[in-house]
N, C-alpha and C positions, 0 to 999 in steps of 0.2 A: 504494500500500500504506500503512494508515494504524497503527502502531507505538506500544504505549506501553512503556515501561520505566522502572517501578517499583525503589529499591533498588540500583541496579548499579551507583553508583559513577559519575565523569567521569573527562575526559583522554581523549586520544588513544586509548590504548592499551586504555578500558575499552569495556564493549557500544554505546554509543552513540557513542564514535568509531568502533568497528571497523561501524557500521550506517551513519553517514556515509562510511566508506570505501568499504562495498560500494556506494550509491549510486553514487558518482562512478565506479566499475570498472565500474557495470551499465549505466550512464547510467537510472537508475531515479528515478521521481520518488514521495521517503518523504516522509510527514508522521511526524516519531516525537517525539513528546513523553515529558520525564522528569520523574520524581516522585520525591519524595527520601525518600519516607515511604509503609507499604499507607493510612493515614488521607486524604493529600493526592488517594492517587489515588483509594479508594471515594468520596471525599466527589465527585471529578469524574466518577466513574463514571456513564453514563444506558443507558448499552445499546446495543450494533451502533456503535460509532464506532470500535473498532480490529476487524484483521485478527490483528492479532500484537499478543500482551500476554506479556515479560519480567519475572518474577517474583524477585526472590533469596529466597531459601529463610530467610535474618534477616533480611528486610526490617524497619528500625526501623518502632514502631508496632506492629502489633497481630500481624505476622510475615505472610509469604509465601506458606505454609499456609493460616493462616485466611484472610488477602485472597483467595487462591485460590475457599475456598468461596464466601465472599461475591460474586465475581464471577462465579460459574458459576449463583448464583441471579438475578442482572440477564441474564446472556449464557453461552447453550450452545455459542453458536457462533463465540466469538473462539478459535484457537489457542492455549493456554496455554504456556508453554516457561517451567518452573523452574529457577533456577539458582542451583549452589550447589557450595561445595568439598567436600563430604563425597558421597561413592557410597550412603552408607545413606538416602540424602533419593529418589531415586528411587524405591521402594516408595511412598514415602508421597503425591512428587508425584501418579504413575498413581492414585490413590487419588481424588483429586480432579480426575479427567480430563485430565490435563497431554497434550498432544500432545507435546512432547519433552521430555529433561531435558538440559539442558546442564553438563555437568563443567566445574566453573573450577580453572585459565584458561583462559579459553576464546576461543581466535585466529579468523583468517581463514578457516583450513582446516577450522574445526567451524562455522563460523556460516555462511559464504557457500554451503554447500552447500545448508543446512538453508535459510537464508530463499530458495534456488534452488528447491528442492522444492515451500515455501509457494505460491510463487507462480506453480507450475503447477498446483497441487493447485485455489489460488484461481481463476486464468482456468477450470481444466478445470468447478468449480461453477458460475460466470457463466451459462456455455452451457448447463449443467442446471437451472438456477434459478435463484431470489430472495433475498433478504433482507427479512422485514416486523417492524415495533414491532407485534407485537400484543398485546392487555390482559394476556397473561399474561408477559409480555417479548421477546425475542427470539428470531424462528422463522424456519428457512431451507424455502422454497417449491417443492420440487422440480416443475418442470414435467411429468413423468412420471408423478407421482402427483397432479397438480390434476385434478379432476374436474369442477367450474366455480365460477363467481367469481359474488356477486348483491352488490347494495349494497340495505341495509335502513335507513330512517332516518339516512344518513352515516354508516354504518359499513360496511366491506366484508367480509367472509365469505366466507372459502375456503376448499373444500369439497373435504376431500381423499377416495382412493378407498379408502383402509382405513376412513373414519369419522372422522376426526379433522375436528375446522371449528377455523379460527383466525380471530380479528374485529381488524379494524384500524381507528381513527379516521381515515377518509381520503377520500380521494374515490378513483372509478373510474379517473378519467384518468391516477390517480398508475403504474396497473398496464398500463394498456391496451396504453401501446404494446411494452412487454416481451411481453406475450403474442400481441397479434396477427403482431408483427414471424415468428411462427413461421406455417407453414403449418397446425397441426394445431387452433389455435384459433379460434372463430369468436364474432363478436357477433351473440345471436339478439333481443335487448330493447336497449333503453339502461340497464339496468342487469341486464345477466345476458352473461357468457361463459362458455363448454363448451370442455370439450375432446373432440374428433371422436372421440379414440380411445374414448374412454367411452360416446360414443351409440350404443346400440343401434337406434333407429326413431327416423324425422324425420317428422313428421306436419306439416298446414296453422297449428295454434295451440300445439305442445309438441314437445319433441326428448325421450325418454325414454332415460335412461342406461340403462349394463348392472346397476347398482344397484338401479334402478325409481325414479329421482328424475325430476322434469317441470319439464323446464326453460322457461321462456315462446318464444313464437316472437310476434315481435311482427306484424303486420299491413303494416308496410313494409318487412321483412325477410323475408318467406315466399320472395319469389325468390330473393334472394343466399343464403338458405340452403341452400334446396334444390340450389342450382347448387353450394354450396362441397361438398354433404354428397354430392354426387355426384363432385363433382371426388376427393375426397379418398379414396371408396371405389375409383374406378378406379383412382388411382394407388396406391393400398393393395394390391391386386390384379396390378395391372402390374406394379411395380417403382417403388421410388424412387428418387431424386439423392441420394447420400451430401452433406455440407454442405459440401465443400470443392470439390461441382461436378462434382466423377469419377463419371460413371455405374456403379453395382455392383449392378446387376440380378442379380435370380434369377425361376424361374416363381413367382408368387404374392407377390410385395413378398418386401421386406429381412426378413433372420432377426429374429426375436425370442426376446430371449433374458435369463434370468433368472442374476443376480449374485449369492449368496450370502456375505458376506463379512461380519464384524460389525467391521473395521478400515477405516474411511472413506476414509483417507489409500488404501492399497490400493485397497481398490474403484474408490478414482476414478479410480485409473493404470488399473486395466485397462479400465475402464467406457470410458475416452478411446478406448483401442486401438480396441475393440470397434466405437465409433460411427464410429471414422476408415474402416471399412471398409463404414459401411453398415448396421452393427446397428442396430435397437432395442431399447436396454438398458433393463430395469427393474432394482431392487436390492431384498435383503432383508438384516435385521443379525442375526435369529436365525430359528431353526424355526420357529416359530409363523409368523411374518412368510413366510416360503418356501411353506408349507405354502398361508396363505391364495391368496398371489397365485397359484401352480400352479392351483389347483382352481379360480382364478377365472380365468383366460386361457390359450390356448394358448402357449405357448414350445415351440420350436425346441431348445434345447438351456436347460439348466440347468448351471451354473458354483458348485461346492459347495465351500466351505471344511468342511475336515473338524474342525475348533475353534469352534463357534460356541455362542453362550447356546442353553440348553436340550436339545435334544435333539442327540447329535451326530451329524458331517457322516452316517457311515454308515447309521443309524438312517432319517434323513430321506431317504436315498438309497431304501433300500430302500421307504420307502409311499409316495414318489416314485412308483416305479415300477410299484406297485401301483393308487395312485390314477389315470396317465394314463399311461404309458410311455414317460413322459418320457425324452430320452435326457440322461444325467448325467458330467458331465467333473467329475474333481474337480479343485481347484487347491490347492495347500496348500502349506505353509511344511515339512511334515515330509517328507524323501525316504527314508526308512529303508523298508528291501524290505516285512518285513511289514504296514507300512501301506498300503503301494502294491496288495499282496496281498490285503489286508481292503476295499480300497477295491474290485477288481472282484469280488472275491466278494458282496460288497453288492449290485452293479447296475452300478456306475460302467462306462463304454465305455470311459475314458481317463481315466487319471490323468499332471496336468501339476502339476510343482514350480514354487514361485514366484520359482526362480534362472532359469527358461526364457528367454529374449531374446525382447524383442515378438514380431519376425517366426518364430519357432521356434510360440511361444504361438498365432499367428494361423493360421500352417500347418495345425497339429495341429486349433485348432477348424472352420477349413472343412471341413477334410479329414471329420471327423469327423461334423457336422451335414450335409453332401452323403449319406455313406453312412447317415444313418441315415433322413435324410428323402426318399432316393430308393425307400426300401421302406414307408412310410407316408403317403405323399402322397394318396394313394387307399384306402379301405376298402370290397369288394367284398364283397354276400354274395348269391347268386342275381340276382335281377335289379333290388339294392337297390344303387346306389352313393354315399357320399359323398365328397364332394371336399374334405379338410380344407383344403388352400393357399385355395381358393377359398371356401370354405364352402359347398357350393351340394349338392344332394341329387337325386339321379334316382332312376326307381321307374317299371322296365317300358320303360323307354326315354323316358319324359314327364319335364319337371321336375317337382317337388317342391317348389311353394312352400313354406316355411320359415321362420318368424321367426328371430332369434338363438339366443332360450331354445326353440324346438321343434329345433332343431339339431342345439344344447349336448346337451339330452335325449340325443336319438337316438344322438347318436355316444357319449355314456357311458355308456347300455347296452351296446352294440353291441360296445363294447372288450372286454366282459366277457361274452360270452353267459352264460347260466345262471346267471351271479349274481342274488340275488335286491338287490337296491339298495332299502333302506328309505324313505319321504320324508324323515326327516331327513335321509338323508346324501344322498340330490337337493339337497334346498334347500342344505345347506351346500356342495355342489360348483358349486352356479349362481349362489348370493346370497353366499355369503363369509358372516360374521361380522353378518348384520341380525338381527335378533331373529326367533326361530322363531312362524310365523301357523299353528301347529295344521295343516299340508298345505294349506291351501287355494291359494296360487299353484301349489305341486307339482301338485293334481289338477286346477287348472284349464287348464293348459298341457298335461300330459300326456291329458287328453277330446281337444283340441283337438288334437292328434298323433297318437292311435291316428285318430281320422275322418277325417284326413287322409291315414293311408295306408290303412286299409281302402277308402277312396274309390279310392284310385289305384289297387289291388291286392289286390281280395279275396278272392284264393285262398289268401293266409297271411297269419296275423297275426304282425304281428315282435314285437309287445309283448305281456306278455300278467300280468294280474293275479294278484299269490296274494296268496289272502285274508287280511288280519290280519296280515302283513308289506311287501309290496311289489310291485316292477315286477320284470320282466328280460325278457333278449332271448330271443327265440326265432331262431336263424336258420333260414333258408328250408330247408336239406336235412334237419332235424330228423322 
């Protein structure tokens, strides 16, 4: 753990002996360097070198406040913890992203908890990601949300799957072995890694993401790819090894399941639980963010803070439910009845307070995600099945070849007979957030789906055109 503290004073008894004490009580190996001034320490400030940055709230120099801002423009993502004898400096710390505020004086029994926290919050991110210098400063690389990695001209490019790219001066090697050391990543070029979850088709000379990005397949990697992109869909399909080795199977792989929380610190507790059991967690920090990923992946359940930026937890419950039906737990800090109340009136299956004890939290979400995915595992209508676990489509008793996006299609009409679904909101429920191409992906995939089962089954059309608005489903007994 590498510690700066700015301002707080020596001796024994002040923050940096009681950080030397917890050391030696933890057996923990600290680098923490003090600065006696916010000057001494912006002037050493470069970006990403502490974990934990100790602020006093009068820091001599320019004050603890301002350093604060200062610091948050080099690094988003050091922990800030202000400290200071007056209670009214909290407001103002949170203001400038303070991860905590410490009340002085402040002992053993307020700091050893807190840097205990730090440093599971920290290992629990290790396992979710990275740290990179990139040209805009300091970016944490969640591996969940990497899409893939290219090196252009010595510089690396990571290409996240909301749209965000961050560029680093580096080479590949610096990344490579963090991410291959994972099962879900693969090198398809000597300068291009993917991540499997994102590949929708593996082709002889490209892997095309669920995005529509074309990733290189180089010419002495065609076999190891195809064999990893095969490995990884069976085992996707079968069940996976939870990371600590304990088998936690279900039919169709591990639950996936979306976090809604906009408090990091949290999310990453429960995000930990989650994957101890086998999930795969994605996260979102506000609506928008929840919104895009639902409409762009299946999840198994969604986990909703009812307090989040933008729209709140309810609201987004409810077009949740609307847009995929989704099933929705919510978790929240507020246990007061009429919330609780508001919360299943929304949509919510279950609402869990965030006093719950892991194994209470963990019960309640199995429990919960078994019954709801035991009545939606299958979509039947005449002699049209789809298999969401599996993704896979019958029609008439024959399969039903299927690309991803003729699938996706199929099954979002289908949720909804009779609605008429615009192409805008196709494209935005398939593509997410790309910029709108006037329908033409929508009508080119949707030709290419109505021939496909009119081929297999021409005695009904399940899709059917209205003019000057859209598609929707027709089911078979109509």
């Amino acid at each position: 753990m590498r510690i700066a503290v700015c301002g707080c004073g020596g001796g024994p008894s002040s923050l940096p002996g009681l950080i030397e004490e917890y050391q030696l009580s933890r057996g923990e190996n600290i680098d923490c360097r003090v600065f006696n001034n916010s000057t001494d320490f912006l002037c050493d400030l470069k970006g990403g070198e502490y974990d934990l940055v100790f602020l006093d709230a009068l820091t001599p120099g320019d004050g603890g406040i301002q350093a604060a801002q200062e610091l948050r423009e080099t690094d988003k993502n050091a922990r800030l913890i202000v400290v200071s004898a007056a209670p009214e400096m909290a407001v103002e710390s949170y203001r400038v992203g303070a991860y905590h505020f410490l009340l002085k004086p402040a002992g053993a029994d307020a700091l050893f908890p807190l840097l205990d926290r730090a440093k599971r919050e920290m290992a629990a991110e290790e396992r979710e990601g990275f740290v990179i210098k990139s040209r805009e400063g300091v970016a944490r690389i969640p591996f969940a949300g990497l899409e893939y990695v290219e090196v252009l001209n010595k510089t690396v490019l990571f290409y996240m799957a909301d749209g965000a790219v961050y560029e680093a001066s580096a080479a590949l090697s610096d990344f490579e072995g963090k991410l291959l050391s994972r099962p879900d990543f693969l090198k398809t070029h000597r300068s291009c890694l993917v991540n499997l979850n994102y590949v929708r088709e593996l082709g002889p000379h490209c892997a095309v993401t669920k995005n529509g990005r074309s990733i290189p397949v180089s010419r002495q990697r065609r076999g190891q790819a195809r064999d990893a992109w095969l490995r990884f869909v069976r085992q996707t399909e079968e069940g996976v090894s939870a990371p600590s080795g304990e088998s936690r199977e279900r039919p169709g792989g591990p639950w996936r399941i979306l976090l809604v929380d906009d408090e990091p610190a949290e999310s990453a507790v429960w995000a930990e639980i989650l994957r101890s059991h086998g999930c795969i967690v994605e996260t979102a920090k506000d609506s928008r963010e929840a919104l895009r990923l639902a409409a762009r992946e299946m999840f198994d359940c969604v986990l909703l803070d009812v307090m989040i930026p933008g729209e709140d937890g309810f609201s987004i419950c409810e077009r949740l439910c609307r847009q995929r039906n989704t099933p929705v737990i919510f978790l929240s800090c507020l246990t007061e009845a009429d919330k609780q109340v508001a919360g299943f009136a929304a949509g919510g299956i279950d609402y869990i307070t965030k006093n719950t004890p892991a194994d209470l939290f963990w019960a309640k979400v199995q429990t919960r995600i078994r019954l709801s995915v035991s009545g939606r595992a299958q979509f039947f209508n005449g002699p049209l099945l789809l298999d969401l676990s599996k993704r896979r489509a019958r029609l008439g008793g024959g399969e039903l070849a299927l690309t991803q996006v003729e699938f996706d299609i199929l099954w979002r009409l289908s949720e909804q007979p009779g609605y008429i679904f615009t192409p805008e909101e196709l494209f935005g429920l398939l593509w997410g957030d790309q910029p709108w191409d006037g329908g033409q992906a929508v009508q080119r995939h949707m030709s290419r789906l109505r021939g496909k089962l009119e081929k297999a089954w021409g005695e009904h059309h399940f899709i059917e055109s209205v003019w000057g608005r859209g598609y929707r489903f027709v089911p078979a007994d109509d």
